[in-house]
C-alpha positions in Angstrom: 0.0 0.0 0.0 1.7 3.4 -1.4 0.6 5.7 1.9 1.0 9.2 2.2 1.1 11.2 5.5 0.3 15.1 6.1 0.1 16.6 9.3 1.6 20.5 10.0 2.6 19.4 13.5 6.6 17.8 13.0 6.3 15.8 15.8 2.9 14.7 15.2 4.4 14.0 12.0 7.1 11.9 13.1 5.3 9.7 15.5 2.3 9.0 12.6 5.4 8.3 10.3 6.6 5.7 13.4 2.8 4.0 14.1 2.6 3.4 10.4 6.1 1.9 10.3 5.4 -0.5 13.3 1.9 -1.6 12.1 4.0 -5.1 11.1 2.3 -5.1 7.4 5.1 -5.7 5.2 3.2 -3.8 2.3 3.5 -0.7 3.3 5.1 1.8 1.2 5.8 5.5 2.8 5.9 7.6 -0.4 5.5 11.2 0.9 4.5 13.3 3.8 3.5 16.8 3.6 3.0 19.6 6.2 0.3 22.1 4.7 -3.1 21.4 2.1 -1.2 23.0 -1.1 1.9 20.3 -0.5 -0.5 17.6 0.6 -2.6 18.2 -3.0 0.4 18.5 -5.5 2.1 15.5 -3.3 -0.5 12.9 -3.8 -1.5 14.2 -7.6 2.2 13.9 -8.5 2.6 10.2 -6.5 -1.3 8.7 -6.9 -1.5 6.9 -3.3 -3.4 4.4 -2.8 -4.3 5.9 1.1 -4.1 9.3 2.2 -3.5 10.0 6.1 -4.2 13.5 6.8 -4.8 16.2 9.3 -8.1 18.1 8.4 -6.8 21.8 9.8 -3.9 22.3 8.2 -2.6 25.8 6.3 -3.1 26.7 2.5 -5.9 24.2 1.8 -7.7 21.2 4.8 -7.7 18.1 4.3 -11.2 17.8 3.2 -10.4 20.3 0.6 -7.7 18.3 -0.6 -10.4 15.2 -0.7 -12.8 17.5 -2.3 -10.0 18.5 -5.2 -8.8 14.9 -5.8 -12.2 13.6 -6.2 -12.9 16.0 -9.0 -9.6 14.9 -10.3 -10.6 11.3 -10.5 -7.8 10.0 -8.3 -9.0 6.4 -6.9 -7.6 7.1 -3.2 -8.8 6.5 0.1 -8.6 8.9 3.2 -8.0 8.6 6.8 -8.9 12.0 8.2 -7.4 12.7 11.5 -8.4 15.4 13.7 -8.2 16.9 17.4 -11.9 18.4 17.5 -14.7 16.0 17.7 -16.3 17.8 15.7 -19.8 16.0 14.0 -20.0 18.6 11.4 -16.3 17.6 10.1 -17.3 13.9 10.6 -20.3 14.2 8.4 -18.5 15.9 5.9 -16.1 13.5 5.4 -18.3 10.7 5.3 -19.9 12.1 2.6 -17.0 12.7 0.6 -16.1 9.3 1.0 -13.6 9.3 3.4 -12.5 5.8 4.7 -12.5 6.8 8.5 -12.4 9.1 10.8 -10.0 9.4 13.9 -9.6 11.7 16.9 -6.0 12.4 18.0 -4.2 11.2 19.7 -4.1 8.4 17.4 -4.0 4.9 18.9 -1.5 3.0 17.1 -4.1 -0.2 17.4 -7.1 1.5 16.1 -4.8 3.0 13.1 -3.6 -0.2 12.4 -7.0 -1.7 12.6 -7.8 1.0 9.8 -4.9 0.2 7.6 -5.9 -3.3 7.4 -9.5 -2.5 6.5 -8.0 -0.4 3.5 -5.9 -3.0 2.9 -9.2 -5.4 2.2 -10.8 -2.4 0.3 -8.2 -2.1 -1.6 -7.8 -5.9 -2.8 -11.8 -5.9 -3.0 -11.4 -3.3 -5.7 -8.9 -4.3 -7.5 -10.7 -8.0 -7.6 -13.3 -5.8 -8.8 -11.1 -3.7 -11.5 -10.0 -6.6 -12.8 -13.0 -8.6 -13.1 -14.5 -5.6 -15.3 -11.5 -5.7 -17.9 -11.8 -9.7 -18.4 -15.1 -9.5 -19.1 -15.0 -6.0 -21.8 -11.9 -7.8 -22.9 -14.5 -11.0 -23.7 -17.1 -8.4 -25.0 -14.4 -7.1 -27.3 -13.4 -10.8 -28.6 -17.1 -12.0 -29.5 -17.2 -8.6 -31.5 -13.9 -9.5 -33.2 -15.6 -13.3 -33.7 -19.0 -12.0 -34.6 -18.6 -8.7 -36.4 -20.6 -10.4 -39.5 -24.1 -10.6 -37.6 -26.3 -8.4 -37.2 -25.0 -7.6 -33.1 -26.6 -5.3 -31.2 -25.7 -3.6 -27.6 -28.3 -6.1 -26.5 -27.4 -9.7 -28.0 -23.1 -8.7 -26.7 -24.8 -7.7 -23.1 -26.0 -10.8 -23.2 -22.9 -12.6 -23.9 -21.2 -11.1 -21.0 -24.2 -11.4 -18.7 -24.9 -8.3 -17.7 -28.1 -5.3 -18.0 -27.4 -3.3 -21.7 -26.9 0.0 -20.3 -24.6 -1.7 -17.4 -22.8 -3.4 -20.1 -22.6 0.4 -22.0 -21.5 2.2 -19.2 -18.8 -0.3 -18.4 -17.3 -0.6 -22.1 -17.4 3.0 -22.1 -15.2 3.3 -18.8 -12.9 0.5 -19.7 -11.9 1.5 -23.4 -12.9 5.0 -23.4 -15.0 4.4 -26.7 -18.4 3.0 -26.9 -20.1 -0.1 -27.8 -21.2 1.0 -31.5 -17.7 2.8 -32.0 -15.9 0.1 -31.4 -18.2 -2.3 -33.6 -17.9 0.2 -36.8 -14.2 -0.1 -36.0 -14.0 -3.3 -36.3 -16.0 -4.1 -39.3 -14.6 -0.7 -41.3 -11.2 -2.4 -40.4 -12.1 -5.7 -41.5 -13.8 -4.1 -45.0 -10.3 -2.5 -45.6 -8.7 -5.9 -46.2 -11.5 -7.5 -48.4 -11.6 -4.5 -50.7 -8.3 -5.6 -52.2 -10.0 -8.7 -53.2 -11.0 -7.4 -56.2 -13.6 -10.3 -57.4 -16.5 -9.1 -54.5 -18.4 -5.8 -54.9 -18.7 -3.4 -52.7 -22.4 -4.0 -51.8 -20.6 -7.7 -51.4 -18.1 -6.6 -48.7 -20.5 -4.4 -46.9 -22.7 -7.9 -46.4 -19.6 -9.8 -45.4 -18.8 -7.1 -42.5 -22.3 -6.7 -40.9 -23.9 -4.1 -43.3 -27.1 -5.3 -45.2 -27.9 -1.5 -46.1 -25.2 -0.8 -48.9 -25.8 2.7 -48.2 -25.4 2.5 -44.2 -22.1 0.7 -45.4 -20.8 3.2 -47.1 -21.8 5.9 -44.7 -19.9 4.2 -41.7 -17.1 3.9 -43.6 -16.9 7.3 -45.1 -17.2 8.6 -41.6 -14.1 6.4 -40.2 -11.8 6.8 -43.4 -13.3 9.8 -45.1 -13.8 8.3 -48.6 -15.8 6.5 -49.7 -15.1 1.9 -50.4 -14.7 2.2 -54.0 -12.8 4.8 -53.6 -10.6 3.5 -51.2 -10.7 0.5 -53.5 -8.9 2.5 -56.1 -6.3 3.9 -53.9 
């Protein structure tokens, strides 16, 4: 676990640094510690954490600014929030940003390491997660490769894969950063590229062969991927 500490207290500082040290997990990884919200922020954009200990008054920006900011920036890390006021207002606030726990100083070294291993299963339950997602967009994406020649829909590949149609299109979106029709056109333009060359099937032929009854819907996807038309691709 890649862990980052910010406190503007040195000694409080130190003896954070010291309870995470001594917590006896052997994946823990210190990669910075900062002493004000400004340093805190560029720290953990510039080293992407995977846990974030931090003080919540602290100068330049608190820590539930810097929460606040990284969230926005998309940044998958999770937050210990540490503070000397038990304040609920500062709890809530931090729940609903997300935050992984809350914990009054002074710190007990138990209770922190009782946290750490709680991130520690949060951590491994997302990446379980993570990579469960890409095997099954990356099996989405090989019956599309296998199957470009049928008439697929969003549906019929959903299906495949098991899961709801607009789960399955929110999910391909996140994972490839195109989406489901996208890639499909991509695929079949790609594959119509190759057959052109064969010079004994027709155009209205190759458009059939990649998925594309509609000689017209044919020629319209491709135009928009290459920007000429088949036949004249054919020529070049």
């Amino acid at each position: 676990m890649r862990i980052i500490i910010a406190d503007d207290e040195d000694l409080t500082l130190h003896a954070l640094r010291r309870m995470v040290l001594t917590t006896g997990r052997e994946d823990v990884d210190l990669v910075g510690f900062a002493r004000d919200g400004k340093e805190l922020l560029e720290l953990t954009v510039q080293k992407e954490p995977d846990i974030v200990i931090t003080d919540i008054t602290m100068p330049c920006l608190s820590g539930l600014e810097v929460v606040a900011r990284t969230i926005e920036l998309g940044l998958p890390i999770l937050y210990i929030i540490t503070s000397a006021y038990a304040s609920f207002e500062y709890a809530r606030t931090a729940m609903r940003l997300g935050v992984l726990d809350f914990l009054p100083k002074p710190l007990s070294p138990s209770e922190l390491c009782h946290v750490l291993n709680s991130a520690a299963e949060t951590i491994h339950t997302k990446t379980h997660i993570k990579r469960t997602y890409s095997c099954i967009v990356k099996e989405a994406m090989a019956f599309i490769d296998r199957q470009f020649h049928l008439p697929l829909t969003l549906d019929c590949v959903a299906a495949h894969v098991f899961l709801s149609p607009s789960y399955f299109s929110a999910l391909f979106k996140k994972e490839t950063g195109t989406n489901y029709i996208d890639y499909l056109t991509g695929v079949r333009v790609s594959a119509a590229k190759k057959l052109l060359k064969n010079l004994d099937l027709s155009v209205t032929q190759i458009g059939e062969h990649v998925g594309y009854k509609d000689p017209k819907q044919f020629r319209k996807q491709f135009i928009k991927l290459e920007g000429i038309a088949p036949s004249e691709y054919r020529r070049h």
